[in-house]
Backbone bond lengths (Angstrom), bond angles and torsions (degrees), N, CA, C in turn:
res aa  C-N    CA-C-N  psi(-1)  N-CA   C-N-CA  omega(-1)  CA-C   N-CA-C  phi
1 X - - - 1.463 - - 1.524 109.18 -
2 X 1.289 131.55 142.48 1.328 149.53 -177.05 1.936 96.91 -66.22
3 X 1.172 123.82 177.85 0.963 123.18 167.67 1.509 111.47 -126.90
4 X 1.141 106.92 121.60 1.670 97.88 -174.32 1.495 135.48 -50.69
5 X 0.916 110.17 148.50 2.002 125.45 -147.61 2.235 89.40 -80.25
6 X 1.234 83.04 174.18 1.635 105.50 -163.50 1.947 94.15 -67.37
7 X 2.051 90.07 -54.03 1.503 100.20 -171.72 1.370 125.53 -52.20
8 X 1.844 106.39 -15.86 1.267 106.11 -155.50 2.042 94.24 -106.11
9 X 0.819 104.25 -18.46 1.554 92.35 168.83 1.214 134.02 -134.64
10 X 1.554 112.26 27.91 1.409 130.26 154.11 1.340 117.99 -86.42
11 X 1.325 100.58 129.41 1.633 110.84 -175.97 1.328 113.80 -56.89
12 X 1.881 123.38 137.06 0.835 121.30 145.55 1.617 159.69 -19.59
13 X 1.224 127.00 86.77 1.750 114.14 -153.16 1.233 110.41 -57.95
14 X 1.307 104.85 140.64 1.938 113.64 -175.72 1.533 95.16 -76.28
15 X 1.785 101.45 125.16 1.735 106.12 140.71 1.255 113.84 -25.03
16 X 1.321 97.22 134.59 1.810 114.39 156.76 1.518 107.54 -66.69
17 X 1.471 111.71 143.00 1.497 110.12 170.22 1.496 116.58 -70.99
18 X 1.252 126.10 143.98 1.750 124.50 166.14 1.136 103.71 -38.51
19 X 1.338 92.24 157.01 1.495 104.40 177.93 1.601 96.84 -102.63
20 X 1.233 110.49 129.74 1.638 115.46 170.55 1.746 104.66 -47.99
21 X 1.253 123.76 122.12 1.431 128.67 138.60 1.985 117.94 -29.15
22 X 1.679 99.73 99.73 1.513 87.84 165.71 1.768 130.47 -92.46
23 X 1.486 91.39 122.17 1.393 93.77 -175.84 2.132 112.69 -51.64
24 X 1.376 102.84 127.59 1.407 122.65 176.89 1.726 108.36 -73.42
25 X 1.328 112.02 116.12 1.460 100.93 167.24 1.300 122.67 -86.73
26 X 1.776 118.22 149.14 1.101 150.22 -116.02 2.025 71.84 -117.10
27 X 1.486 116.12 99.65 1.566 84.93 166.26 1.508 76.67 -128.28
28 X 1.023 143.53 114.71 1.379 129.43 148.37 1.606 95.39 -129.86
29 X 1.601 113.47 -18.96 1.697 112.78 -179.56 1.434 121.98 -63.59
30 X 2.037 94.48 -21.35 1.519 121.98 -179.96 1.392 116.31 -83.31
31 X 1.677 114.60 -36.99 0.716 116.61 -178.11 2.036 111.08 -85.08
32 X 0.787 107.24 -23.24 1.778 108.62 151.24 1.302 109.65 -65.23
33 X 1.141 145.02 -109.96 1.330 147.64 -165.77 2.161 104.02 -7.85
34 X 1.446 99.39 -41.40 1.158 101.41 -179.33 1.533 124.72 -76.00
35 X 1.487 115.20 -33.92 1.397 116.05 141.24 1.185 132.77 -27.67
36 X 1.666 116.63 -83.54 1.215 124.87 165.25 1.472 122.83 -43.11
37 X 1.218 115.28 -21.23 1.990 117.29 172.07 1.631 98.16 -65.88
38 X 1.104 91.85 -64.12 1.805 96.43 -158.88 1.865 98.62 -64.31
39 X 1.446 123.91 -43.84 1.229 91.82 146.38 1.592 168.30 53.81
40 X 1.450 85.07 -123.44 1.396 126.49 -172.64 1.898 95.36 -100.64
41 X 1.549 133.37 12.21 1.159 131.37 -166.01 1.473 69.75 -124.86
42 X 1.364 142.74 -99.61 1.428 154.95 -164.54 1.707 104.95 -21.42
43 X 1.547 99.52 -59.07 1.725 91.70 164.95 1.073 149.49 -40.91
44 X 1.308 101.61 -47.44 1.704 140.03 -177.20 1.812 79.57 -62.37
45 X 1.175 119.39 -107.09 1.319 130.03 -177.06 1.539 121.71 -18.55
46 X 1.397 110.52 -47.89 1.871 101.59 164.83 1.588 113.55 -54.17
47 X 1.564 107.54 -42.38 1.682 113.38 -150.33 2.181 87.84 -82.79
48 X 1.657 114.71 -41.34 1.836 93.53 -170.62 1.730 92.38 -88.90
49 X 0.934 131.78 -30.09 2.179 119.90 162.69 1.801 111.21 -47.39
50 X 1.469 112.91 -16.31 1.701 100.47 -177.53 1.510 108.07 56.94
51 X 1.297 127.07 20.66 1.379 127.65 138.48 1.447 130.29 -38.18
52 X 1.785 78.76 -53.93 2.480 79.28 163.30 1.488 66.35 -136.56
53 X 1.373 74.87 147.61 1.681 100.76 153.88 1.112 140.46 -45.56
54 X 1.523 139.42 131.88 1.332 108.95 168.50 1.160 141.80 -68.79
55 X 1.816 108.33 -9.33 1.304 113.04 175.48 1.588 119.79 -58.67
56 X 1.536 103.11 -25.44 1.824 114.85 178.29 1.690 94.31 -83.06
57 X 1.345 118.81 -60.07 1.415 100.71 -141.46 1.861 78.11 -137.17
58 X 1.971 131.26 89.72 0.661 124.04 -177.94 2.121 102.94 -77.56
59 X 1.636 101.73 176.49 1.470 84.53 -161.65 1.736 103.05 -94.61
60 X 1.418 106.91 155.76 1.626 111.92 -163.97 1.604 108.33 -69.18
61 X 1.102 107.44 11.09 1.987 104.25 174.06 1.558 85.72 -99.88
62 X 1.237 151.61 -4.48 1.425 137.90 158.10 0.953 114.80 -92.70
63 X 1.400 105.70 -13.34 2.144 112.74 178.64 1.198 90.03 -66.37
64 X 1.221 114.20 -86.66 1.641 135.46 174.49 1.651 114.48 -8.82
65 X 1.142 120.83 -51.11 1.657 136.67 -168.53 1.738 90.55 -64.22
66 X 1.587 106.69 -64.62 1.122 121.86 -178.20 1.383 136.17 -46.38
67 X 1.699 101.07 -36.10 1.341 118.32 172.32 1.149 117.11 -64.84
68 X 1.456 114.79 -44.40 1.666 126.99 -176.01 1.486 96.85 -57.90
69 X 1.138 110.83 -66.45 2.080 111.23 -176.40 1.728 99.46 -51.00
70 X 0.551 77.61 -52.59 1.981 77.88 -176.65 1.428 109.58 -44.58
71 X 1.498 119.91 -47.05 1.731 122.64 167.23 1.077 125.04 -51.47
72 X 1.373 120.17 -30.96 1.485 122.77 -148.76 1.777 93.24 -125.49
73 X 1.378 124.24 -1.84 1.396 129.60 152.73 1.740 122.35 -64.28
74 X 1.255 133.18 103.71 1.094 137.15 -168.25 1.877 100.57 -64.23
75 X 1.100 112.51 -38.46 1.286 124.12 -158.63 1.873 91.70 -67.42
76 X 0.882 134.53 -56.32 1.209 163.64 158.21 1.654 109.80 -32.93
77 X 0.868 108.00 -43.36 1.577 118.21 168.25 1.079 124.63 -95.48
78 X 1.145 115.89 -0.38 1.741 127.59 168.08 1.666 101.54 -81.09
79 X 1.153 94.56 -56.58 1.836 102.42 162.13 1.132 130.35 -31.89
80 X 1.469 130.75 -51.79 0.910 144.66 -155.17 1.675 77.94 -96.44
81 X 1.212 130.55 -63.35 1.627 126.10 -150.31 1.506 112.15 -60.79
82 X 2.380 98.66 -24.59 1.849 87.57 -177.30 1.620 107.35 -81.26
83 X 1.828 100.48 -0.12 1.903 91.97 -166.41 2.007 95.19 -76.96
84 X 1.380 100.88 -45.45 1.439 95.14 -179.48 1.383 123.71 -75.86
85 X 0.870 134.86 -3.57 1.356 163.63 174.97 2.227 99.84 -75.95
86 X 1.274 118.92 -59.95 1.584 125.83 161.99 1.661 104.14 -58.41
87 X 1.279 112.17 -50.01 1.900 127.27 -170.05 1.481 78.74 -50.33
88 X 1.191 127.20 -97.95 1.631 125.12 -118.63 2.216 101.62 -91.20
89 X 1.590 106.04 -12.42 1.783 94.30 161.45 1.816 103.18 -74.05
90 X 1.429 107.95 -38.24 1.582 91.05 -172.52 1.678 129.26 -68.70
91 X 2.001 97.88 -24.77 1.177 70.26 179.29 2.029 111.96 -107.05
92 X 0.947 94.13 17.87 1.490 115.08 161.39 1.465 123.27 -48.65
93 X 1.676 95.94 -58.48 1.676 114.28 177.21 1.671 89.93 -82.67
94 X 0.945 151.88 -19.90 1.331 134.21 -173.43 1.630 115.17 -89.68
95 X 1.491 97.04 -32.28 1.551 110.50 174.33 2.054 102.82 -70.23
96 X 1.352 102.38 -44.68 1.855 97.49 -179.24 1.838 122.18 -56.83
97 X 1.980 82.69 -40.26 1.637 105.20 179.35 2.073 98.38 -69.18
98 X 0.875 119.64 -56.90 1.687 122.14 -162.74 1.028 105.48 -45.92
99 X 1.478 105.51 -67.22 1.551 122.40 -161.71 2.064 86.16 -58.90
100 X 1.702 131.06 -98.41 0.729 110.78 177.63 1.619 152.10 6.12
101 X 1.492 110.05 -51.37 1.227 110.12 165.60 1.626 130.40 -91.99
102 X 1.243 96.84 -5.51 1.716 126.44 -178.52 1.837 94.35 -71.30
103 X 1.010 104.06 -56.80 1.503 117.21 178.93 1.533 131.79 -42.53
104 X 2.018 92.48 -60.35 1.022 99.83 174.77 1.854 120.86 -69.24
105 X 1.330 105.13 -22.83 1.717 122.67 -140.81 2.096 71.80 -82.18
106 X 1.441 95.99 -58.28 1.984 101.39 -177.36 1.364 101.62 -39.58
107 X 1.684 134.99 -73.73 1.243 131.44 -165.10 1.498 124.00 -50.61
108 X 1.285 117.74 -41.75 1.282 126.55 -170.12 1.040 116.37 -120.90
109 X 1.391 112.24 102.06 1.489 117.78 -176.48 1.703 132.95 -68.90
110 X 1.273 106.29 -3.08 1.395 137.63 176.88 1.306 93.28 -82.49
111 X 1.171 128.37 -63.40 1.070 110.81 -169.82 1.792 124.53 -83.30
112 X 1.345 145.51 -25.54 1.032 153.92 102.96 1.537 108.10 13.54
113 X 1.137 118.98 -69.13 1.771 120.06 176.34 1.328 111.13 -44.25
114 X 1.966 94.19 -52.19 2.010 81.41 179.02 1.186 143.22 -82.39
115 X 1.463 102.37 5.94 1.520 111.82 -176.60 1.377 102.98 -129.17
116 X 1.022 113.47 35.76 1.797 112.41 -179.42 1.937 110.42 -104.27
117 X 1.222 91.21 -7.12 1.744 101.57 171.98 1.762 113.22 -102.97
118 X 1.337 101.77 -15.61 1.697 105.84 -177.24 1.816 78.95 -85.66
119 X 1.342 120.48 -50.69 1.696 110.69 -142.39 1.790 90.98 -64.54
120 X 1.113 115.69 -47.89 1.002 111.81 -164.14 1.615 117.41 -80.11
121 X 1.167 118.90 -13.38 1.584 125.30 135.46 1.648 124.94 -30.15
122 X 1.659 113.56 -62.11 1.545 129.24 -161.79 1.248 82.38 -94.60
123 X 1.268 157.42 -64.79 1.499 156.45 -117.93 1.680 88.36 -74.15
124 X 1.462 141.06 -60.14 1.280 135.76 -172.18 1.689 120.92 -69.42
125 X 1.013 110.29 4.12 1.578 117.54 -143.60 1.889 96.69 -95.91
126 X 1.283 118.26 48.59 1.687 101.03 -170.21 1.418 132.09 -22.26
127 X 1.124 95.29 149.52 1.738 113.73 -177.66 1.330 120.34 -62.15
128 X 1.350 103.87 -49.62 1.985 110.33 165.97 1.504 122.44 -53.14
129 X 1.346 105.20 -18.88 1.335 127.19 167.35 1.468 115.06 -46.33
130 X 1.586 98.66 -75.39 1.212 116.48 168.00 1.707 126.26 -33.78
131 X 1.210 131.01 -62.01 1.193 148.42 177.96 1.321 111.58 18.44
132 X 1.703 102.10 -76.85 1.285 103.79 155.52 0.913 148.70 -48.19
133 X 1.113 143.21 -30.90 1.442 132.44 166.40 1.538 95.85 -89.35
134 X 1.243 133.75 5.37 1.443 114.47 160.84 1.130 132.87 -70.16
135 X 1.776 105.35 -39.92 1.555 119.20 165.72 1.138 111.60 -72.58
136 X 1.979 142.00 -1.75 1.285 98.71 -170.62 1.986 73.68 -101.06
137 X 1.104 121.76 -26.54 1.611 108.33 -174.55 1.369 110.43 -62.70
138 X 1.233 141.72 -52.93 1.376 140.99 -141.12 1.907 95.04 -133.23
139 X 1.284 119.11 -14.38 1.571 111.76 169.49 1.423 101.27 92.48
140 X 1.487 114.69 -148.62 1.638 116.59 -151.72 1.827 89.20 -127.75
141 X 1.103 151.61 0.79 1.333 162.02 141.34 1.502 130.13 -33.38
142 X 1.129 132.31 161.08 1.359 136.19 -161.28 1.489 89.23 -70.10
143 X 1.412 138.57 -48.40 1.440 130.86 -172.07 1.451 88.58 -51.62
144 X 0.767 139.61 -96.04 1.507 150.20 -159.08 1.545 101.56 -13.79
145 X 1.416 118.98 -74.28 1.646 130.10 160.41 1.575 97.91 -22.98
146 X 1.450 120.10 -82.42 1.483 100.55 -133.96 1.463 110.83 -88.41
147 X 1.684 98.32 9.87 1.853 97.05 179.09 1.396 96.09 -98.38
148 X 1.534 130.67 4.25 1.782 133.05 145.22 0.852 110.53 -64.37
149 X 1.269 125.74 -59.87 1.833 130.04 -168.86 1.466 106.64 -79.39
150 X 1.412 135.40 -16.20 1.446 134.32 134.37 2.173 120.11 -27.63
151 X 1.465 76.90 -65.52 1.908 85.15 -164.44 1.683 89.33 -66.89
152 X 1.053 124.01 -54.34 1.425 131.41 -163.11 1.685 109.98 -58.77
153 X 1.346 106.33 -37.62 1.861 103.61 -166.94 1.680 97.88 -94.99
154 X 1.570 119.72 -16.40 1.175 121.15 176.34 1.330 113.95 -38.82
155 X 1.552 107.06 -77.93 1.526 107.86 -162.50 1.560 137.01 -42.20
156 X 1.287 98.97 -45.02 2.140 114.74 163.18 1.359 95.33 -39.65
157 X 1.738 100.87 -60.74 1.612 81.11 -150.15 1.854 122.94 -70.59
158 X 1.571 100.75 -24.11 1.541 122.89 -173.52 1.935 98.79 -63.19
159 X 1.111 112.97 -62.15 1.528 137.45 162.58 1.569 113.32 -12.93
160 X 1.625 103.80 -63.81 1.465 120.04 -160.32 1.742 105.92 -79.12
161 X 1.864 96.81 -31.17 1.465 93.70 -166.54 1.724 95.88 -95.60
162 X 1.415 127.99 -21.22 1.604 114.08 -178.52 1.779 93.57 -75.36
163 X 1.302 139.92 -27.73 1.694 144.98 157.28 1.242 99.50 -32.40
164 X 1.564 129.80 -75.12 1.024 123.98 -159.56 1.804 118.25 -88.19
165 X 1.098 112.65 -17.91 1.537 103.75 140.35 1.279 147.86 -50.58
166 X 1.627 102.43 -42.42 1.062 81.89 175.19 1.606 123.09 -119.92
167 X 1.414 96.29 37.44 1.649 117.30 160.88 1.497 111.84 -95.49
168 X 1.378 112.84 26.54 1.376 118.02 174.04 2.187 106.52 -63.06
169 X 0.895 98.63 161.33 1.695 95.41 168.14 1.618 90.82 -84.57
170 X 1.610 102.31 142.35 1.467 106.51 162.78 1.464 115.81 -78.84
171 X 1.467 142.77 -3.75 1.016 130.78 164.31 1.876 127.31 -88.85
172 X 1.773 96.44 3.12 1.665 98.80 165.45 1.958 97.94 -90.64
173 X 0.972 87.15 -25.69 2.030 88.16 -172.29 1.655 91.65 -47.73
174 X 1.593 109.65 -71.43 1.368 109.05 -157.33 1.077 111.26 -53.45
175 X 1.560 122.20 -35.77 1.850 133.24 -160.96 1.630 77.13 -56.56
176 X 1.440 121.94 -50.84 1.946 108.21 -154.98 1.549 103.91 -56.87
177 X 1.296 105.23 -42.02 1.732 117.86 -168.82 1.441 106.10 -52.60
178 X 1.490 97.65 -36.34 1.777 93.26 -159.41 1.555 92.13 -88.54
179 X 1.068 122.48 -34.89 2.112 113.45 170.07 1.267 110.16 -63.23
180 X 1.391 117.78 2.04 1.779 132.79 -178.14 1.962 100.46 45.64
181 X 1.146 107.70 27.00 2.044 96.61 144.06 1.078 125.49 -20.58
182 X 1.933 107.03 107.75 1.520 91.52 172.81 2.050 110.19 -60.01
183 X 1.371 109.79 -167.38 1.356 107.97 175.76 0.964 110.67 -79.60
184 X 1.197 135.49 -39.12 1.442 121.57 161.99 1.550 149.09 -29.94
185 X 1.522 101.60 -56.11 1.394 145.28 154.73 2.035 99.12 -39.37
186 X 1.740 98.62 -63.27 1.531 76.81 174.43 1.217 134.00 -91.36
187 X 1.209 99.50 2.75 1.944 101.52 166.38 1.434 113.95 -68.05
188 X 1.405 115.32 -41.86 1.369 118.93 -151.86 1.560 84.55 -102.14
189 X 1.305 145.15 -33.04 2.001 116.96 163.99 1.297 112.41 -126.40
190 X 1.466 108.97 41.94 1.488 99.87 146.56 1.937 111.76 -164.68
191 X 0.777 122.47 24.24 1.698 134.53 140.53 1.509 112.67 -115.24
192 X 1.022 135.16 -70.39 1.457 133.70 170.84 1.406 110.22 -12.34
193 X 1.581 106.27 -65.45 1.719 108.54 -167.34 1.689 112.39 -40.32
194 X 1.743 94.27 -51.41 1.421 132.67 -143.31 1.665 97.15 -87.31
195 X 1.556 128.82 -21.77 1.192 112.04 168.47 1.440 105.97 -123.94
196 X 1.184 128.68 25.30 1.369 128.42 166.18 1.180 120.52 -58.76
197 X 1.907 138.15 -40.35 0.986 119.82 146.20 1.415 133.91 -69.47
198 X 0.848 111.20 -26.00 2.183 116.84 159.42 2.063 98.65 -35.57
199 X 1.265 98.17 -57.90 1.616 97.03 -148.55 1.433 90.29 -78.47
200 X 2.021 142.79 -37.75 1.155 107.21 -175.96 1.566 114.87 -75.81
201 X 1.607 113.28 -11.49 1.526 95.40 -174.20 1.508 104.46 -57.69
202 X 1.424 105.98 -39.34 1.761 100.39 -174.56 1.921 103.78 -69.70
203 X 1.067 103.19 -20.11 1.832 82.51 163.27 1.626 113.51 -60.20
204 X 1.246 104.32 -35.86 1.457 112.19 -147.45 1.927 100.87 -76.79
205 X 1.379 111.24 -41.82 1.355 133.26 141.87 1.378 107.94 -23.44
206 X 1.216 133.76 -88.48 1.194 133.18 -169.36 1.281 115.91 -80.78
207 X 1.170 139.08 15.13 1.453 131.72 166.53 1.362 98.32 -80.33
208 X 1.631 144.12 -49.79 1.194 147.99 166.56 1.543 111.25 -39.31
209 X 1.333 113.09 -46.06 1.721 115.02 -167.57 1.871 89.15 -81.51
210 X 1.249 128.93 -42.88 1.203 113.31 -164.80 1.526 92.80 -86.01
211 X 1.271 165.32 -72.47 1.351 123.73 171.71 1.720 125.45 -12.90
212 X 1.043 112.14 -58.95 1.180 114.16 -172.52 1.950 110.35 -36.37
213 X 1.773 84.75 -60.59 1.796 95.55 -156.71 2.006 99.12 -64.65
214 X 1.517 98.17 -10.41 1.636 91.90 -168.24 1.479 102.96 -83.11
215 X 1.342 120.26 -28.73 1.318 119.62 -177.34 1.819 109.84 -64.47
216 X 1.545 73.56 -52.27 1.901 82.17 -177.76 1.610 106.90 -53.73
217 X 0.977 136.33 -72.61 1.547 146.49 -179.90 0.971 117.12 7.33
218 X 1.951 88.28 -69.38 1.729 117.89 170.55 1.453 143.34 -48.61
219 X 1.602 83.44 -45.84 1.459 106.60 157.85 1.815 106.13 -61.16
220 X 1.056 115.25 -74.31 1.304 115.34 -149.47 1.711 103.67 -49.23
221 X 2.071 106.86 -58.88 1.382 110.36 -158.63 1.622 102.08 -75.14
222 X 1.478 128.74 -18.83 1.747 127.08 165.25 1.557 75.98 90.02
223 X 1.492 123.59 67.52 1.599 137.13 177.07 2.327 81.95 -69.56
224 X 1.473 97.90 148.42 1.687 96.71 157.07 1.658 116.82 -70.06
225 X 1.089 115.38 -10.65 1.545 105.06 -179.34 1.566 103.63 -166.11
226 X 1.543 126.73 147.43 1.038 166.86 -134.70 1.594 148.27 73.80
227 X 1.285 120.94 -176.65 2.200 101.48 -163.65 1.369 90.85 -51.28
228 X 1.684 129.89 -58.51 1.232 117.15 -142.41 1.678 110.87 -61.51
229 X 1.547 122.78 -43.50 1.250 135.04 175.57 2.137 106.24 -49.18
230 X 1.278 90.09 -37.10 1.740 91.15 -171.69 1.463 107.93 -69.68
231 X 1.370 115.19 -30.05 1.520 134.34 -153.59 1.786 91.64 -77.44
232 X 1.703 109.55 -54.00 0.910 131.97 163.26 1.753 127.35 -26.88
233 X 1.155 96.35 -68.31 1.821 127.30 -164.92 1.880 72.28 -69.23
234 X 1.217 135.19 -82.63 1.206 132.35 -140.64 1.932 101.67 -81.48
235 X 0.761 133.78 -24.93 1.778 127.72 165.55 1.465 101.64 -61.30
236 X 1.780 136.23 -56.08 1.265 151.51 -174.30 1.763 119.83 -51.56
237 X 1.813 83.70 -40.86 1.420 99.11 -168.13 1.808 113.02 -96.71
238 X 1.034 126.63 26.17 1.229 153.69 -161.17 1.536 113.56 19.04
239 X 1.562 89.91 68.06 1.647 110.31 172.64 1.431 109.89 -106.74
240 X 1.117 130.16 155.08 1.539 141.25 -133.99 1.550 97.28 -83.61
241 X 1.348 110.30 148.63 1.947 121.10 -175.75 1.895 88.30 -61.30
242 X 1.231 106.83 -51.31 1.767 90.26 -169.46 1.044 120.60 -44.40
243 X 1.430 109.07 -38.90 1.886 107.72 -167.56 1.543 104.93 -55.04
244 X 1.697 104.89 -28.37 1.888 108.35 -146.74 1.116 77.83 -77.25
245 X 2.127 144.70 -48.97 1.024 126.54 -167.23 1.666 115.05 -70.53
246 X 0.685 124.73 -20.67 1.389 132.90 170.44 1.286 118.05 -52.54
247 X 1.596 128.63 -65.87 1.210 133.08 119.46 1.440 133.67 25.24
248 X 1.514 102.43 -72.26 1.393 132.25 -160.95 1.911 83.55 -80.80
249 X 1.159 102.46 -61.16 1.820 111.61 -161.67 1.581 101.84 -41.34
250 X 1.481 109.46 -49.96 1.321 125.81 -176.39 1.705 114.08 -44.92
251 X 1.325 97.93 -43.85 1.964 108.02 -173.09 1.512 87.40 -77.84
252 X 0.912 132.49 -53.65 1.549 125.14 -172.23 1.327 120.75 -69.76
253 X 1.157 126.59 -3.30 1.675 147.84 -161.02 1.794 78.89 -103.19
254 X 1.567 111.33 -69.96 1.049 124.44 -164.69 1.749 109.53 -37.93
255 X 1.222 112.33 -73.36 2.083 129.46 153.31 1.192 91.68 -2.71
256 X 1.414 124.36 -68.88 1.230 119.18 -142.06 1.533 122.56 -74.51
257 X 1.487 100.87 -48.98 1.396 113.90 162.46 1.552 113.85 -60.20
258 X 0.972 122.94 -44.27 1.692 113.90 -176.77 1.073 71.00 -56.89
259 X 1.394 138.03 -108.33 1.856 147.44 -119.61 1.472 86.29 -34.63
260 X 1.169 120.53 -78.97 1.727 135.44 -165.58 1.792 106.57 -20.09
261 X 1.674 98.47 -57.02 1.563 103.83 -162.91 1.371 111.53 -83.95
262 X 1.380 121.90 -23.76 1.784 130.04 167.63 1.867 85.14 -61.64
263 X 1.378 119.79 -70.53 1.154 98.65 -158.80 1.681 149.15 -51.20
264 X 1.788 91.95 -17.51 0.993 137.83 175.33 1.807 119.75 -64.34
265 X 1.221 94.97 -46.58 1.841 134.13 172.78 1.665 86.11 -50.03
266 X 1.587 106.83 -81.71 1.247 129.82 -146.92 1.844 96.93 -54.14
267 X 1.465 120.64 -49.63 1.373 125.24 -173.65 1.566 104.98 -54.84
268 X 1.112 105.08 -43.87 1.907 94.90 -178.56 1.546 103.44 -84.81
269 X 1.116 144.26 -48.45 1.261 128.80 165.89 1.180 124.67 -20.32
270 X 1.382 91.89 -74.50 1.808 96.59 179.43 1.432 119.83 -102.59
271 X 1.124 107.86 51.90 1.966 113.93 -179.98 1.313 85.86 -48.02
272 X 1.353 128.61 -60.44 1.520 131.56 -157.26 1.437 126.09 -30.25
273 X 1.904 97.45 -53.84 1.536 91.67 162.65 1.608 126.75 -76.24
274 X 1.220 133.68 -0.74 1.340 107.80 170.74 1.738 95.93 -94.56
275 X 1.186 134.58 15.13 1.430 125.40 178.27 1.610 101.26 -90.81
276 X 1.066 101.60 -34.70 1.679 122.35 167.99 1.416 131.09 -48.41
277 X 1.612 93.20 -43.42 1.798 107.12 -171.03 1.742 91.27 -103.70
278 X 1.451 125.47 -5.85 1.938 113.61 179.04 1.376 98.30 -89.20
């Protein structure tokens, strides 16, 4: 008999264990905050050196002082409540109007043909533009505001959802035809599904532009109440540059949080697609 070989009765070498996945830290929130420090350090130092003036660029530890009084001013927050108060009916009706015509304009290509020379007529035409003839139709009032932030937040959203219509696959269209779907039936489970994220990114789009046009409005038409009118009343009325930046910080504070909480919206909505794309 042979004597058995080395290969045949030496143990097998054990697998190495995985290596645990190391979690990567998240500093980019750090690395912002650290931006904005240094900043708000460079500022400070131009505005108490009289490098610029403070009358241009007073320094942000008086912004800051200012901002705090500015929060805790009711009068001041009425302001702010009629600007968001115009913000979220206009783009409300623009989000019911967008999506709606996004829908129809995707399904029916007849109709899409005939209004594809008007859309693209109004689609360039800015909103600040408008102004004027806003106040002499609708006056200097929140209607006035939010039928701007109407025309203005429209287009993203109308845009994103007739996009995602009609990036449908043409072989789910026919599958509806051949189960004979009334039109209804295929709007509501099989475009709807399919451009629902199309149409909130364009909400999400125009929540930024309709802040924008509401501030401006205010500013421009001298509305009796909201930030832009206050921002206004107090630069005119020879109230101090800090307050106006203070002001200013507030509308941009404002951006931020909408963006944050739409985006927030959008992640639980549609968990589905990033379960899709891992």
């Amino acid at each position: 008999m042979t004597a058995p070989t080395a290969s045949a009765t030496a143990p097998a070498p054990a697998s190495p264990a995985p290596a645990k996945p190391q979690r990567k830290l998240n500093l980019r929130p750090a690395q912002g905050a650290i931006g904005v420090i240094v900043l708000v350090v460079i500022l400070e130092v131009l505005s108490r050196t009289n490098i610029v003036p403070p009358t241009m660029l007073p320094p942000p530890s008086q912004v800051l002082s200012d901002l705090v009084s500015l929060l805790g001013s009711p009068e001041f927050l009425a302001h702010v409540g009629s600007t968001l108060v115009a913000w979220a009916i206009g783009l409300g009706l623009a989000s019911v109007i967008g999506v709606t015509a996004g829908l129809i304009l995707g399904s029916l290509r007849i109709v899409y043909e005939a209004s594809r020379a008007l859309i693209e007529f109004l689609r360039p035409i800015p909103a600040v533009a408008l102004v004027p003839l806003a106040i002499l139709v609708f006056g200097q009032g929140t209607q006035m505001k939010f039928m701007l932030v109407l025309y203005a937040a429209l287009w993203p959203i109308l845009l994103n959802t007739l996009y995602g219509a009609r990036e449908i696959d043409p072989v789910t269209r026919e599958t509806a035809r051949t189960f004979r779907l009334s039109w209804w039936d295929t709007i509501s489970r099989v475009y709807l599904p399919h451009t629902a994220p199309f149409a909130f990114t364009g909400i999400r789009i125009s929540a930024a532009i309709a802040l924008i046009v509401t501030v401006s409005a205010e500013l421009l038409a001298g509305t009796p109440m909201g930030l832009g009118s206050w921002i206004l009343s107090v630069q005119t009325g020879g109230g101090s540059t800090s307050q106006v930046f203070a002001g200013t910080i507030v509308a941009g504070v404002l951006g931020v949080l909408v963006n944050a909480i739409l985006k927030w919206v959008e992640g639980i909505i549609f968990a589905w697609r990033k379960e899709q794309h891992s």
